[in-house]
CHARMM internal coordinates of N, CA and C (Angstrom, degrees):
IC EDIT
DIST 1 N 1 CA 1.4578
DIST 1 CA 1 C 1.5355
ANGL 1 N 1 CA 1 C 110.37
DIST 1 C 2 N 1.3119
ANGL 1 CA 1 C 2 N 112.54
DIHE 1 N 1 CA 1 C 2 N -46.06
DIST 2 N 2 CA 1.4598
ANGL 1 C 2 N 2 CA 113.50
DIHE 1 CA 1 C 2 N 2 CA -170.92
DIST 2 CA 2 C 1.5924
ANGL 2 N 2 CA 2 C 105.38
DIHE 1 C 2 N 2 CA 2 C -78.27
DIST 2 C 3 N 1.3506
ANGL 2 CA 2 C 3 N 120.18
DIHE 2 N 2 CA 2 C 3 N -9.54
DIST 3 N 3 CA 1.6266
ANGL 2 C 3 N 3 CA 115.84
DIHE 2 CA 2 C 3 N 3 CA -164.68
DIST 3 CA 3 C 1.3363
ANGL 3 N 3 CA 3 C 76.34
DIHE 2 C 3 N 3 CA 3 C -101.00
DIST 3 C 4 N 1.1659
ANGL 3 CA 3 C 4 N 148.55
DIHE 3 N 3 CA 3 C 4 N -22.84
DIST 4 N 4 CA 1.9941
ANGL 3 C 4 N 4 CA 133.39
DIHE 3 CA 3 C 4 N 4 CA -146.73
DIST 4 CA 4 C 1.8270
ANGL 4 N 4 CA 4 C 84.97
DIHE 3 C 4 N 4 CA 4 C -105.77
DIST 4 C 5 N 1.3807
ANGL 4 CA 4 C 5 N 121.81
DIHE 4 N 4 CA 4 C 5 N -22.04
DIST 5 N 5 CA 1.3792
ANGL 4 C 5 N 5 CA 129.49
DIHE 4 CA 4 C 5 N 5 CA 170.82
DIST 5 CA 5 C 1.8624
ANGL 5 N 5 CA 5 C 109.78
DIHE 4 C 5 N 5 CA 5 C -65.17
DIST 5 C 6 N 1.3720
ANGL 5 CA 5 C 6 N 107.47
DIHE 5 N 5 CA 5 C 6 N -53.54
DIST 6 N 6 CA 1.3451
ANGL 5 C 6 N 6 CA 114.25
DIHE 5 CA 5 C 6 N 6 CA 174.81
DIST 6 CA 6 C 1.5163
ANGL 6 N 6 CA 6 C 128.29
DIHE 5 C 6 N 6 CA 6 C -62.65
DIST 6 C 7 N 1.6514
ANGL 6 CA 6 C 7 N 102.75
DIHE 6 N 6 CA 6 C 7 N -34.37
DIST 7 N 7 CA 1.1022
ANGL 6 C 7 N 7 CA 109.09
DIHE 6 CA 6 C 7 N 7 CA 171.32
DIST 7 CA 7 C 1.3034
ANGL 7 N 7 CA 7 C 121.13
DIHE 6 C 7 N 7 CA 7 C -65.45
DIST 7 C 8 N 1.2602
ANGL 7 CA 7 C 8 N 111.88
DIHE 7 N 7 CA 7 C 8 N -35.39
DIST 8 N 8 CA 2.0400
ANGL 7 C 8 N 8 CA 123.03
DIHE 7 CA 7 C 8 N 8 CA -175.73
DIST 8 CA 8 C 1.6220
ANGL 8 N 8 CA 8 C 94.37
DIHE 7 C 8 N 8 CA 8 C -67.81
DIST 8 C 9 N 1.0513
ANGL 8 CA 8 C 9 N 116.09
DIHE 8 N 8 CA 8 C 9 N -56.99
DIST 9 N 9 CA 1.4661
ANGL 8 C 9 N 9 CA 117.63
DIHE 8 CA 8 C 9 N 9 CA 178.79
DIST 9 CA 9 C 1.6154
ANGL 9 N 9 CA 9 C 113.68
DIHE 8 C 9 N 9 CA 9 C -41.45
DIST 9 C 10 N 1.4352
ANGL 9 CA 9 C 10 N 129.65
DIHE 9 N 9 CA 9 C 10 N -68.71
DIST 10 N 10 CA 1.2579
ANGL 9 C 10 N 10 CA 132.70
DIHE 9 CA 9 C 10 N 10 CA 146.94
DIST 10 CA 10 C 1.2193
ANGL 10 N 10 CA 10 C 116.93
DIHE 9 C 10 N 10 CA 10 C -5.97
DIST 10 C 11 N 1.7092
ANGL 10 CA 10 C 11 N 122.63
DIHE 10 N 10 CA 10 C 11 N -91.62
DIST 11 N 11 CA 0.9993
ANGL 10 C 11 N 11 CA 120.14
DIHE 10 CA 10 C 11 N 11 CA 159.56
DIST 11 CA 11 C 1.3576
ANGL 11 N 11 CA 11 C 133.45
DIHE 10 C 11 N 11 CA 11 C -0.68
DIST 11 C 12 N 1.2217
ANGL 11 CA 11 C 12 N 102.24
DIHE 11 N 11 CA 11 C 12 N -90.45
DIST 12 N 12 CA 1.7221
ANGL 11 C 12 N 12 CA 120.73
DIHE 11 CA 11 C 12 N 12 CA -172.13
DIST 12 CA 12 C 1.2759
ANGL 12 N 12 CA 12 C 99.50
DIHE 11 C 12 N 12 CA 12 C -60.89
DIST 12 C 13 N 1.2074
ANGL 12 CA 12 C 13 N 147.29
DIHE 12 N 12 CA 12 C 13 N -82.21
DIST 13 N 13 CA 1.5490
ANGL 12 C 13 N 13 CA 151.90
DIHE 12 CA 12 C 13 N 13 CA 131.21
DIST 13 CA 13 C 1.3987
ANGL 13 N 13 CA 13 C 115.10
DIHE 12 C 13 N 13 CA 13 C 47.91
DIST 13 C 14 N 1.7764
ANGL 13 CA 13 C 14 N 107.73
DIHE 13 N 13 CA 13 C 14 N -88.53
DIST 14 N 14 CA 1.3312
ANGL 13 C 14 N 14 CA 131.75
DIHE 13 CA 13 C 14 N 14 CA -135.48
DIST 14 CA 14 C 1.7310
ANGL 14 N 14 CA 14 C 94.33
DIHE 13 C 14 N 14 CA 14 C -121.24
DIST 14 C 15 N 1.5084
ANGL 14 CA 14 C 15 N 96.07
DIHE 14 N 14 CA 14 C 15 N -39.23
DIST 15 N 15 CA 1.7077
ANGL 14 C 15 N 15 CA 92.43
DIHE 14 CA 14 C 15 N 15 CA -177.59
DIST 15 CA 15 C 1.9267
ANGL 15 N 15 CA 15 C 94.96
DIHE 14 C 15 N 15 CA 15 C 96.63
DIST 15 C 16 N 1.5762
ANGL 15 CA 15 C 16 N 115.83
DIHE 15 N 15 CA 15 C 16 N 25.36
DIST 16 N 16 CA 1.6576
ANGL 15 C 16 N 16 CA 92.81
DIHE 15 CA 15 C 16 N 16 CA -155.21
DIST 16 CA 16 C 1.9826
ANGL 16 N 16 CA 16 C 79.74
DIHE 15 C 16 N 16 CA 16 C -119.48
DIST 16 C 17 N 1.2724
ANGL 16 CA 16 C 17 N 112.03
DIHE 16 N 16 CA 16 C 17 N 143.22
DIST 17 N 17 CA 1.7459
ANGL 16 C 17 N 17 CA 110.76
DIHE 16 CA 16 C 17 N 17 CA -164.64
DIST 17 CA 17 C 1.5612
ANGL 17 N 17 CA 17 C 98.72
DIHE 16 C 17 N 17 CA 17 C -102.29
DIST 17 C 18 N 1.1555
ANGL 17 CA 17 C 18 N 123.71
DIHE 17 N 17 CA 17 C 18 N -26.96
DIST 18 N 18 CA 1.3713
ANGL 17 C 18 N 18 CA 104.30
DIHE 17 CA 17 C 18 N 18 CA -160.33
DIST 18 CA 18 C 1.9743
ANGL 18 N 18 CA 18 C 88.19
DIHE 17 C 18 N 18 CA 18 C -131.31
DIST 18 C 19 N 1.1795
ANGL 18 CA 18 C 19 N 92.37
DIHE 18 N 18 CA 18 C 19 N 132.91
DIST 19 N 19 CA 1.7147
ANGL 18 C 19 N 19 CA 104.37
DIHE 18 CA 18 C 19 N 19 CA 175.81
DIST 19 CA 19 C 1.5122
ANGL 19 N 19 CA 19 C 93.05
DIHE 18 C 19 N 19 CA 19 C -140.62
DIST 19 C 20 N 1.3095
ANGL 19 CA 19 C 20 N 101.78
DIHE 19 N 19 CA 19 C 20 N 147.45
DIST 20 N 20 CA 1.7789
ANGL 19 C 20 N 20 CA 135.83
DIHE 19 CA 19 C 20 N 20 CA 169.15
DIST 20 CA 20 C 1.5325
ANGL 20 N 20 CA 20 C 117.32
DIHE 19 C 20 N 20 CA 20 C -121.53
DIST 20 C 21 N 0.9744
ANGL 20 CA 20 C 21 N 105.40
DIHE 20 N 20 CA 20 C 21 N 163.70
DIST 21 N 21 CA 1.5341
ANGL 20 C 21 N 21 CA 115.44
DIHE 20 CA 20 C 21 N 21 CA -177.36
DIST 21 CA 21 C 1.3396
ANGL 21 N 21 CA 21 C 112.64
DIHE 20 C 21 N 21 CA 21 C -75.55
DIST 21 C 22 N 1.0677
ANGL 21 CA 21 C 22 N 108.86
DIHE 21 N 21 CA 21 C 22 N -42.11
DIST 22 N 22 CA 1.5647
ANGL 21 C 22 N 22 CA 121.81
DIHE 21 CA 21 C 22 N 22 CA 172.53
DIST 22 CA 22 C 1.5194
ANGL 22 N 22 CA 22 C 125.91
DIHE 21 C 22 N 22 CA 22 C -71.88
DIST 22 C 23 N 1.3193
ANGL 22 CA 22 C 23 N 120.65
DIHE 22 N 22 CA 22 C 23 N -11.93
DIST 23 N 23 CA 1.4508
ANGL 22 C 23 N 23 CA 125.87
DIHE 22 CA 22 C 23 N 23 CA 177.33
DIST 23 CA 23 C 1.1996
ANGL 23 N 23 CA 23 C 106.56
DIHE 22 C 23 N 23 CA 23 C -69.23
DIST 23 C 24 N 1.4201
ANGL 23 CA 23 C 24 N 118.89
DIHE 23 N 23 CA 23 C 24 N 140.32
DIST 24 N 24 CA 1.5534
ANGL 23 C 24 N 24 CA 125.01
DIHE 23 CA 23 C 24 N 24 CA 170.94
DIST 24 CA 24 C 1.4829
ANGL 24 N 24 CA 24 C 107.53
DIHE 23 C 24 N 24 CA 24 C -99.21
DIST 24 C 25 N 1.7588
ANGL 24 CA 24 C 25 N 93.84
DIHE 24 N 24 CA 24 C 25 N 123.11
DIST 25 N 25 CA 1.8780
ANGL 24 C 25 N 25 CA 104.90
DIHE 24 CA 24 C 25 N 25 CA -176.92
DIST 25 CA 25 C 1.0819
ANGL 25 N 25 CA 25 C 104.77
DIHE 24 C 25 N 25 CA 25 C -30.04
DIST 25 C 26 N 1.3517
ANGL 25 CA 25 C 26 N 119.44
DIHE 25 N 25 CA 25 C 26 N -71.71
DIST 26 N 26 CA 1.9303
ANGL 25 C 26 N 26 CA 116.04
DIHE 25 CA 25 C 26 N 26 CA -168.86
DIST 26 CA 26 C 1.1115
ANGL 26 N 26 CA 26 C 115.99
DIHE 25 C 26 N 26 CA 26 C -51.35
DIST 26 C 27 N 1.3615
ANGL 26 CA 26 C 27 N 126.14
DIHE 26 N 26 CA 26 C 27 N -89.91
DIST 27 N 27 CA 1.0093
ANGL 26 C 27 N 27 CA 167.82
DIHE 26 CA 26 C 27 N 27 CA 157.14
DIST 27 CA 27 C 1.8745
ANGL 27 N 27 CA 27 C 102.70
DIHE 26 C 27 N 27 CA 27 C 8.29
DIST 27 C 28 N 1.5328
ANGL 27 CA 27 C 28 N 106.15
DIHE 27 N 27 CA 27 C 28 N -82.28
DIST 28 N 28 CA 1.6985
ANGL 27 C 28 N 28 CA 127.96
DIHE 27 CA 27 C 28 N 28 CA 162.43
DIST 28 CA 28 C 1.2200
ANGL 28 N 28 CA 28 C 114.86
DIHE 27 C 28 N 28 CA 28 C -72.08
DIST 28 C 29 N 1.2274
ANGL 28 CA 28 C 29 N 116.37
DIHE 28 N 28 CA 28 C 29 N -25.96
DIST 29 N 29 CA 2.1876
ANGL 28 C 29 N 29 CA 98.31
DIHE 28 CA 28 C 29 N 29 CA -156.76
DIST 29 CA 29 C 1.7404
ANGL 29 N 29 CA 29 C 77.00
DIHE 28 C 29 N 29 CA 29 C -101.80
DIST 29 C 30 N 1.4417
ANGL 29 CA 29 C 30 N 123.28
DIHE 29 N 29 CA 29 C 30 N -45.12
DIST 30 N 30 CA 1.1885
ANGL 29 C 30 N 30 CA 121.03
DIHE 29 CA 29 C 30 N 30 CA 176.85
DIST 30 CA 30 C 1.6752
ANGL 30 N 30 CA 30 C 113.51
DIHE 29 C 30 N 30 CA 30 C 104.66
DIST 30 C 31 N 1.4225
ANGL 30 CA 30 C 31 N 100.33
DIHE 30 N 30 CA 30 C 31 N 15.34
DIST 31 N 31 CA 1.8426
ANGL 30 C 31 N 31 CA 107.65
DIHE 30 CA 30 C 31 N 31 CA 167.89
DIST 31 CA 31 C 0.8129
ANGL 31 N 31 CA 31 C 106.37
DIHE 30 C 31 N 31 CA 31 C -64.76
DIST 31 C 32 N 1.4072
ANGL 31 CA 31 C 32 N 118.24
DIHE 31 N 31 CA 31 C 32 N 146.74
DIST 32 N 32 CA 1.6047
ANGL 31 C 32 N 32 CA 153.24
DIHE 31 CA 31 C 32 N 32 CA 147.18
DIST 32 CA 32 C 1.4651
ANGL 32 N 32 CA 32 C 108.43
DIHE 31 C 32 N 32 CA 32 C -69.38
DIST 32 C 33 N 1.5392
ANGL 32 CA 32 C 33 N 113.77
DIHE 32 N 32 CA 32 C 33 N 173.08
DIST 33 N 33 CA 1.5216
ANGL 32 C 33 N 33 CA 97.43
DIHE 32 CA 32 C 33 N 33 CA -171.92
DIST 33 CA 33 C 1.7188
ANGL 33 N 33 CA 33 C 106.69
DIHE 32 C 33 N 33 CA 33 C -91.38
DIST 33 C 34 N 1.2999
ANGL 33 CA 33 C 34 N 103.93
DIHE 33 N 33 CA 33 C 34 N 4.86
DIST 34 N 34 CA 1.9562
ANGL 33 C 34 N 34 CA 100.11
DIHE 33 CA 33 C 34 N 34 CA 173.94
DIST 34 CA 34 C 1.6860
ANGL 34 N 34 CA 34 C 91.79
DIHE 33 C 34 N 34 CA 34 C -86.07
DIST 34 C 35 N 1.3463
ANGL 34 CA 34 C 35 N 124.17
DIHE 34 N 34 CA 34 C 35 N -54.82
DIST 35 N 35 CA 1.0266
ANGL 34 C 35 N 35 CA 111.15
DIHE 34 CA 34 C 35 N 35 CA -168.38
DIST 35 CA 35 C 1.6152
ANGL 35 N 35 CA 35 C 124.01
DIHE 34 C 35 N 35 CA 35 C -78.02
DIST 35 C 36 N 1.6405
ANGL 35 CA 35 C 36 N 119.61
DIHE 35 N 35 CA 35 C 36 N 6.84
DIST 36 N 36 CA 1.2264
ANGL 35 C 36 N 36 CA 130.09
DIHE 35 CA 35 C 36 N 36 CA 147.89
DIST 36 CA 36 C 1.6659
ANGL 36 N 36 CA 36 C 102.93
DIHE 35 C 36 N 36 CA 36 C -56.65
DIST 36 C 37 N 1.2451
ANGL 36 CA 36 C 37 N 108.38
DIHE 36 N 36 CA 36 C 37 N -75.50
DIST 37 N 37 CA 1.4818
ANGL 36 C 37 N 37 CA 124.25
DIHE 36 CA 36 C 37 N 37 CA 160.04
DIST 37 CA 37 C 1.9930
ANGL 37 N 37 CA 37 C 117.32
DIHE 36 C 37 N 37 CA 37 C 9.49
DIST 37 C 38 N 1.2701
ANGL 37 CA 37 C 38 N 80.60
DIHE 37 N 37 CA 37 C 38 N -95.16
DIST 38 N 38 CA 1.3974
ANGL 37 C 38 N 38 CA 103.61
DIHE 37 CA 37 C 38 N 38 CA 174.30
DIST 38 CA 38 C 1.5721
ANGL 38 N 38 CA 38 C 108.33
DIHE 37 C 38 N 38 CA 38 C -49.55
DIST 38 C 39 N 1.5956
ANGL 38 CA 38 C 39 N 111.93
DIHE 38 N 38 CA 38 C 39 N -53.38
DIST 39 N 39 CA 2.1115
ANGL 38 C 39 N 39 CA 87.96
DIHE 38 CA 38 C 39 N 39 CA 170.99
DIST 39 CA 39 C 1.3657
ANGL 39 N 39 CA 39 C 113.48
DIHE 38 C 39 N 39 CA 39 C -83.51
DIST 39 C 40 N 1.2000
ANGL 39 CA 39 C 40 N 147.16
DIHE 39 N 39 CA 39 C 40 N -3.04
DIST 40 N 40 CA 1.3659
ANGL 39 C 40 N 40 CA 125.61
DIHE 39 CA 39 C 40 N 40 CA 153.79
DIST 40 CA 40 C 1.5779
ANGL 40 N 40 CA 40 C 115.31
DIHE 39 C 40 N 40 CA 40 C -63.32
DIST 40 C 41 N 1.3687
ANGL 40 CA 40 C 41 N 107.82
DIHE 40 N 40 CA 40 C 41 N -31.42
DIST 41 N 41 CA 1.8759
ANGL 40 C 41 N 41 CA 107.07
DIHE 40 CA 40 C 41 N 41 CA 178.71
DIST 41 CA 41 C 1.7459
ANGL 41 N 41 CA 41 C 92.63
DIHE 40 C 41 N 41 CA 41 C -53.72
DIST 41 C 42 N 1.4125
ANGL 41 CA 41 C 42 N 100.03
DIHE 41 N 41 CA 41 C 42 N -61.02
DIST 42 N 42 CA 1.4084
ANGL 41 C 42 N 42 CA 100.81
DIHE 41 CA 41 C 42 N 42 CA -150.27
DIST 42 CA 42 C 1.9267
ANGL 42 N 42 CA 42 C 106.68
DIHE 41 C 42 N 42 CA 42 C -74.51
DIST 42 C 43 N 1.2011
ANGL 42 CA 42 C 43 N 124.47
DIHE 42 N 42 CA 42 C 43 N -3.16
DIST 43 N 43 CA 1.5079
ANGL 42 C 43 N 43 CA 130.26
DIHE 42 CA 42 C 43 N 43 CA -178.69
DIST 43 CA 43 C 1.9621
ANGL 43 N 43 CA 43 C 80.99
DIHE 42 C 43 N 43 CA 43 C -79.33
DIST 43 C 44 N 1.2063
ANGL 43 CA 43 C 44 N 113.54
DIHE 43 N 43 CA 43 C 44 N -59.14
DIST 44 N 44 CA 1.2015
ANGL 43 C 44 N 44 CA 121.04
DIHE 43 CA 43 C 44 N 44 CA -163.72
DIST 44 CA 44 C 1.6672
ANGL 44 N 44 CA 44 C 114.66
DIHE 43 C 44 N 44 CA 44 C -48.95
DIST 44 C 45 N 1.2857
ANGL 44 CA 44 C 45 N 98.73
DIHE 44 N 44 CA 44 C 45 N -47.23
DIST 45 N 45 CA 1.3571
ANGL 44 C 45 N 45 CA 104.48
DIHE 44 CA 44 C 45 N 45 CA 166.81
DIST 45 CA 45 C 1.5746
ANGL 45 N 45 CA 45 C 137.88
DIHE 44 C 45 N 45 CA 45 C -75.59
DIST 45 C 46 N 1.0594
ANGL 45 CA 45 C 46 N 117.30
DIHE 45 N 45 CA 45 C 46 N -27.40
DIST 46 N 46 CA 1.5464
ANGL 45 C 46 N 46 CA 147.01
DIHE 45 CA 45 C 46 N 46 CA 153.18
DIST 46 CA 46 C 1.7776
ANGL 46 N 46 CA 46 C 107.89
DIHE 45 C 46 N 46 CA 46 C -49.15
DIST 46 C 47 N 1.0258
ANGL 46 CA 46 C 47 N 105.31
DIHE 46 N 46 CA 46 C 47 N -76.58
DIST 47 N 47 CA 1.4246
ANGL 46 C 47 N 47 CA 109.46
DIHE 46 CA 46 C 47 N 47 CA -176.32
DIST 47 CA 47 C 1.7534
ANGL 47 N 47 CA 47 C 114.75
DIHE 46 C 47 N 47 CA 47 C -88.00
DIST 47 C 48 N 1.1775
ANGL 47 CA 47 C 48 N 99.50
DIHE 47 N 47 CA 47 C 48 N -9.59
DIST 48 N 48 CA 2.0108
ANGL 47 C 48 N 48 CA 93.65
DIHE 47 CA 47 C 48 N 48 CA 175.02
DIST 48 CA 48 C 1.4559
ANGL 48 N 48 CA 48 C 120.91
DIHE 47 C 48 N 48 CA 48 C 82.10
DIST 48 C 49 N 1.6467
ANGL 48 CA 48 C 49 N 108.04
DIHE 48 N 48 CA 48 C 49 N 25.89
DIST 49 N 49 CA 1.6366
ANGL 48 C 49 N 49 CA 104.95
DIHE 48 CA 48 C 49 N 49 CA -164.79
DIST 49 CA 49 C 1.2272
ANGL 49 N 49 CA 49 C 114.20
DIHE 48 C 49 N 49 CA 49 C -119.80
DIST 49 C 50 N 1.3611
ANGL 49 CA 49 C 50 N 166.08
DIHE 49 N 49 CA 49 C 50 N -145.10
DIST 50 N 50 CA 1.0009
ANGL 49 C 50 N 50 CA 166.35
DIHE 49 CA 49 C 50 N 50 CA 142.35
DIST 50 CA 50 C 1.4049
ANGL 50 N 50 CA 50 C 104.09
DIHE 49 C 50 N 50 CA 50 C -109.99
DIST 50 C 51 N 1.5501
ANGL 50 CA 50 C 51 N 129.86
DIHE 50 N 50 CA 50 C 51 N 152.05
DIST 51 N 51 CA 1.6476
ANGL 50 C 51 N 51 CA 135.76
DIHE 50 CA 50 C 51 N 51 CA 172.82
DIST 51 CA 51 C 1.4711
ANGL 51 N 51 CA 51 C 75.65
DIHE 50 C 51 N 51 CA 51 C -124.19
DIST 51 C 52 N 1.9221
ANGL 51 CA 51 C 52 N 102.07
DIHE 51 N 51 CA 51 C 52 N 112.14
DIST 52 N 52 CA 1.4214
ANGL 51 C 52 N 52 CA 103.28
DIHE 51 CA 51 C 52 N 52 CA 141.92
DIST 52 CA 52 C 1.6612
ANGL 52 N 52 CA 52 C 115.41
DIHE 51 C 52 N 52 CA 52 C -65.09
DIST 52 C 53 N 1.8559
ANGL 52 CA 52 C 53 N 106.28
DIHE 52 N 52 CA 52 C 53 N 143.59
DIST 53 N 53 CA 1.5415
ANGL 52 C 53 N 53 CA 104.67
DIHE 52 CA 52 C 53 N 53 CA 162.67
DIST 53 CA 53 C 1.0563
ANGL 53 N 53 CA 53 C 132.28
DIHE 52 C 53 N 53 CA 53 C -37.33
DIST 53 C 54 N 1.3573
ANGL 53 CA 53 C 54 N 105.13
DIHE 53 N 53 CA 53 C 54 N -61.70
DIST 54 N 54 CA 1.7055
ANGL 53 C 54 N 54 CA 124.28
DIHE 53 CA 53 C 54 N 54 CA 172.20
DIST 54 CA 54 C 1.4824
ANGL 54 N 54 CA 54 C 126.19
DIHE 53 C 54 N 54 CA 54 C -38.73
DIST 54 C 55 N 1.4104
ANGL 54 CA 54 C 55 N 107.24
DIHE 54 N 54 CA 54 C 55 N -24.67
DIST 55 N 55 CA 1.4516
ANGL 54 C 55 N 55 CA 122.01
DIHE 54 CA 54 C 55 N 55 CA -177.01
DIST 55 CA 55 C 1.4328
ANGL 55 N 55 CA 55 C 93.63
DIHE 54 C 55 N 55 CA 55 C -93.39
DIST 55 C 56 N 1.4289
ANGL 55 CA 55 C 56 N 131.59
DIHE 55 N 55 CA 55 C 56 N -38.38
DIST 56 N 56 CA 1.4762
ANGL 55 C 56 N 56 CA 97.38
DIHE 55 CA 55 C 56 N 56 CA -176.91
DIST 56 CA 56 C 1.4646
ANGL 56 N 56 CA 56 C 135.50
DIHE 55 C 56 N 56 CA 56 C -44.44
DIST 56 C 57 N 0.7232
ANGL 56 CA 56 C 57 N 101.54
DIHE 56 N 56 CA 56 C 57 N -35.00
DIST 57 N 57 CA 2.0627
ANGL 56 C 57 N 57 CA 113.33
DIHE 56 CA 56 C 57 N 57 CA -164.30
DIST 57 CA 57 C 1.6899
ANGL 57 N 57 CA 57 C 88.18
DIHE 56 C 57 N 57 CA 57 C -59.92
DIST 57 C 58 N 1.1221
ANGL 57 CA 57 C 58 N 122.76
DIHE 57 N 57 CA 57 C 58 N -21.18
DIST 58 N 58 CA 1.3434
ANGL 57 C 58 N 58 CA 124.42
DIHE 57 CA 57 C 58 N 58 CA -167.49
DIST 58 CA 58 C 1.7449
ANGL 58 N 58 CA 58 C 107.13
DIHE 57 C 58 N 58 CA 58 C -87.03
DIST 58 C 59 N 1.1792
ANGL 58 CA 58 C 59 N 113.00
DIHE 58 N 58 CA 58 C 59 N -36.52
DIST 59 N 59 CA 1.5285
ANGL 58 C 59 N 59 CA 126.99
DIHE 58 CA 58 C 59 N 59 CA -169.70
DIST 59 CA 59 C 1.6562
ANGL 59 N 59 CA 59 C 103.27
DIHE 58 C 59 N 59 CA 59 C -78.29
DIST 59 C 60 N 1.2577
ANGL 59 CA 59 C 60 N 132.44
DIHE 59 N 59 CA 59 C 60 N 74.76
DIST 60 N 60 CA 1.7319
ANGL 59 C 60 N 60 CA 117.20
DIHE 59 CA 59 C 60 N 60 CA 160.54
DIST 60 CA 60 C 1.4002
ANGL 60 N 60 CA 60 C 137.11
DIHE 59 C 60 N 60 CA 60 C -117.10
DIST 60 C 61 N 1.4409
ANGL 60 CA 60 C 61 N 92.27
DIHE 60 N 60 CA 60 C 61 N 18.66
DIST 61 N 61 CA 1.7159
ANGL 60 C 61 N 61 CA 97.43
DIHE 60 CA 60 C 61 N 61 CA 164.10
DIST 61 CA 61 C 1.1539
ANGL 61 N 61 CA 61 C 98.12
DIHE 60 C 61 N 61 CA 61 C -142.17
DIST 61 C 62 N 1.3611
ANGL 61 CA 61 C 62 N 132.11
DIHE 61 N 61 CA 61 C 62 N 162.31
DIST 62 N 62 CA 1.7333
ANGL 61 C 62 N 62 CA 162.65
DIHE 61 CA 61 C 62 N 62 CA -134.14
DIST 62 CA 62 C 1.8980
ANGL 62 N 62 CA 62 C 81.60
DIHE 61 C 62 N 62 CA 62 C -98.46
DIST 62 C 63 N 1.2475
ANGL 62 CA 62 C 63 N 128.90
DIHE 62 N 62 CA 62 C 63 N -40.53
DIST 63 N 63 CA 1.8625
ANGL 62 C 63 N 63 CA 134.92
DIHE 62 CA 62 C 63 N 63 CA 174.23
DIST 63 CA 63 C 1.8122
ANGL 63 N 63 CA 63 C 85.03
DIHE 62 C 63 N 63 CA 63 C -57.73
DIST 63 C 64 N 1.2656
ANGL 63 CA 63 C 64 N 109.98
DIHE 63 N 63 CA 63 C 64 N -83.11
DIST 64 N 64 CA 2.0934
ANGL 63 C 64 N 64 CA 90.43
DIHE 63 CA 63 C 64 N 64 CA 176.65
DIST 64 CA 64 C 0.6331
ANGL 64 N 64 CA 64 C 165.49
DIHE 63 C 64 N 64 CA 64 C -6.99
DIST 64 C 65 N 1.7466
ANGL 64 CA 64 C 65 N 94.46
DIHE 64 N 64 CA 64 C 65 N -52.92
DIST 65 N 65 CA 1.4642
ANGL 64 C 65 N 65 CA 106.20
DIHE 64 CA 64 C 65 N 65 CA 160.27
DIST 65 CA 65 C 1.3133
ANGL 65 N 65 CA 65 C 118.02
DIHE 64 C 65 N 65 CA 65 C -83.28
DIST 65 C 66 N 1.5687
ANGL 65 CA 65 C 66 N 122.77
DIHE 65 N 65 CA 65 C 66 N -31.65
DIST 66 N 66 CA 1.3280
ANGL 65 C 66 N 66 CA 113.99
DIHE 65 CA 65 C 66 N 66 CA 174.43
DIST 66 CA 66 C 1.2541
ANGL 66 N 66 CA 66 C 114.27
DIHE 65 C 66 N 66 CA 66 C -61.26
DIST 66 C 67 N 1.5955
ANGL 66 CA 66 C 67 N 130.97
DIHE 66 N 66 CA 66 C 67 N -46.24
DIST 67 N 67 CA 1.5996
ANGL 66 C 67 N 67 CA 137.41
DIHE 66 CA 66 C 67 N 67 CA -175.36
DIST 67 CA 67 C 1.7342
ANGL 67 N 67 CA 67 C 94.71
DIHE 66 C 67 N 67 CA 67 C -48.55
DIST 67 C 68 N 1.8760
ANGL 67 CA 67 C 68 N 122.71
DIHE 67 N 67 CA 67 C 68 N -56.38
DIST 68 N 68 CA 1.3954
ANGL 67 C 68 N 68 CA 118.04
DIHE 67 CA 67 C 68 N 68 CA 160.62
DIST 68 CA 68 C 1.1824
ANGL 68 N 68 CA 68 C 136.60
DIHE 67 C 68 N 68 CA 68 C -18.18
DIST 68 C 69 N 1.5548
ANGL 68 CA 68 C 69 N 101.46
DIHE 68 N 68 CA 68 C 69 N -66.94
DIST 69 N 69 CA 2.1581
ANGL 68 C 69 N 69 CA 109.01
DIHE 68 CA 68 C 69 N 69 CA 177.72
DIST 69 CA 69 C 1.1507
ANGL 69 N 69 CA 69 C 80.20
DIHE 68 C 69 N 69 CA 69 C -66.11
DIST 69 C 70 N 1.6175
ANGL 69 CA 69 C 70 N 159.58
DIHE 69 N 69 CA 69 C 70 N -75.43
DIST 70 N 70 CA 1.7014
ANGL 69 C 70 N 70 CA 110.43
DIHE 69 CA 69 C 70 N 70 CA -124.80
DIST 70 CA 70 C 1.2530
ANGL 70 N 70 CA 70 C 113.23
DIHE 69 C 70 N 70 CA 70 C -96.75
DIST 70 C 71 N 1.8194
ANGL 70 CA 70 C 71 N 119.15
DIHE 70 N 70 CA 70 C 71 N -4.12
DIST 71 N 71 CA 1.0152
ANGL 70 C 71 N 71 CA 107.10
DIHE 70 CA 70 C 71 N 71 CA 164.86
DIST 71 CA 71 C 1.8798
ANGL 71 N 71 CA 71 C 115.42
DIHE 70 C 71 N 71 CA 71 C -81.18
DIST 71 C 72 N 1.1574
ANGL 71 CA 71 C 72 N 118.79
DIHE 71 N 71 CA 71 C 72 N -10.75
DIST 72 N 72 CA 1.8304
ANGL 71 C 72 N 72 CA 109.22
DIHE 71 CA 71 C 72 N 72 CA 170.94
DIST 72 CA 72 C 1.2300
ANGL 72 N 72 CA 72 C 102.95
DIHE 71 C 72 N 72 CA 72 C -90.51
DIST 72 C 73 N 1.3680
ANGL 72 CA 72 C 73 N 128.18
DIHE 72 N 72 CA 72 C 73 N 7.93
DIST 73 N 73 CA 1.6271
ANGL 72 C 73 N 73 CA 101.51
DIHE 72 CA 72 C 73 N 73 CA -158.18
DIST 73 CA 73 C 1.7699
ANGL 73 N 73 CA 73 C 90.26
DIHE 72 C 73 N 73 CA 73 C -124.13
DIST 73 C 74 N 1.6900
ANGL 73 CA 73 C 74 N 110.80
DIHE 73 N 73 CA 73 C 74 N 33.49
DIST 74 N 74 CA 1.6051
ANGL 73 C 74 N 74 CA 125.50
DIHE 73 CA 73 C 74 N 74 CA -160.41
DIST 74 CA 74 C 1.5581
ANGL 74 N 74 CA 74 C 83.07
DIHE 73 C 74 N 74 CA 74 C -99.48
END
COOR INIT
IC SEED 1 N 1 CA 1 C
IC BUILD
């Protein structure tokens, strides 16, 4: 549920069709750090959570952010 959430986001977003759990944002999805930017706004807004800063450095594959939402959304 939460990855078919990320993926729509992607989508609509980025214009990018196929995301995995295993892709690394930069690296695979191919964000820049505005367009890191822009999907943490929009994860944030989607799911209702806050992304501490500090936690980013921690988040680099699309599995991250999901392991992320279900641990804030406890």
């Amino acid at each position: 549920m939460i990855l078919e959430r990320i993926q729509k986001i992607m989508k609509d977003q980025f214009e990018i069709e196929s995301v995995r759990g295993d892709m690394k944002i930069r690296d695979d999805v191919g964000l820049d750090s505005i367009g890191i930017l822009e999907f943490v706004l929009a994860i944030e807004d989607e799911f209702q959570i806050k992304v501490e800063d500090d936690k980013m450095d921690d988040i680099i594959t699309i599995d991250d952010v999901v392991s992320y939402i279900e641990k804030a959304s406890k």
